[in-house]
N, C-alpha and C positions, 0 to 999 in steps of 0.2 A: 522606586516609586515613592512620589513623597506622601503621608498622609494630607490627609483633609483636614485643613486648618481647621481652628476651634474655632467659634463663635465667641463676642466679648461676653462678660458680664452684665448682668440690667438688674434694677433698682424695681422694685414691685410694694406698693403699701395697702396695705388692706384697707375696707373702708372706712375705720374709723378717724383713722390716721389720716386717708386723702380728707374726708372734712374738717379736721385739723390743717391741714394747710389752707382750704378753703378760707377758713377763718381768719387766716390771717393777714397782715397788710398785706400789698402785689411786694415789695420790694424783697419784706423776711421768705415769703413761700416761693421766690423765686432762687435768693440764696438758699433754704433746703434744699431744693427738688437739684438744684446744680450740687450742692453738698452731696446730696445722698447718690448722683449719678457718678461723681468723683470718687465717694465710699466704694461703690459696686464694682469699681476697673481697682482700687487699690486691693480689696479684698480680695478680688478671683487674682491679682498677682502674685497677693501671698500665698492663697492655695495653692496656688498652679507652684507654689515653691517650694511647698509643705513647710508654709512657715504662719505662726498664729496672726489671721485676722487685726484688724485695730479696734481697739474698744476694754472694755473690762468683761472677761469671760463670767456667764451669769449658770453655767452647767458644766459637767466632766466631759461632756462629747464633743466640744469646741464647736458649738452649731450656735449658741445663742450668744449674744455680746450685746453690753450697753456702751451710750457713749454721748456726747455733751458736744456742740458742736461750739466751739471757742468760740465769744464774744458773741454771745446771743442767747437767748432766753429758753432753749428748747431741748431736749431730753429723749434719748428712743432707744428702743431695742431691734436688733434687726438679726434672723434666722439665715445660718449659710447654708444654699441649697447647692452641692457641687454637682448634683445630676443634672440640674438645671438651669447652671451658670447664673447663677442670680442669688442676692439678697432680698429678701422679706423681711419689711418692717411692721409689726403688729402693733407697736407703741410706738407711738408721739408727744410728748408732753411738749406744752408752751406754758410759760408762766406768763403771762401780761403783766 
């Protein structure tokens, strides 16, 4: 019997963050929110492979990471929950 496939990973921003994208042009908060959904499948990859997340580790429990999304002005930290197949971003920075 084969198990029961996993569920993917998802992307989750707290509210400080979703009005930080509010904020911003349609075009940039369109490139994060695909950014950060593209984060969340590359991330539960590496877990699911016991191999470290992408980002700069910001703790010893490899749960928190920052990271810079190339060619753009924006800055976040984002929480790996593997109970629950998902990334939490609590930070967002945008420089204008």
């Amino acid at each position: 019997m084969n198990p029961r496939p996993r569920g993917g990973w998802t992307a989750w921003t707290e509210e400080i963050p979703a009005r930080t994208l509010l904020d911003m042009p349609p075009d940039l908060s369109k490139k994060v929110v695909n950014f950060l959904s593209a984060l969340a499948l590359e991330v539960g990859g590496a877990i699911d492979r016991d191999r470290q997340p992408p980002g700069d580790p910001m703790d010893d429990l490899g749960a928190r990471y920052s990271l810079q999304i190339g060619g753009e002005p924006v800055v976040f930290e984002y929480v790996v929950l593997p109970e629950l197949r998902e990334i939490r971003v609590p930070v967002l920075v945008w420089f204008r």
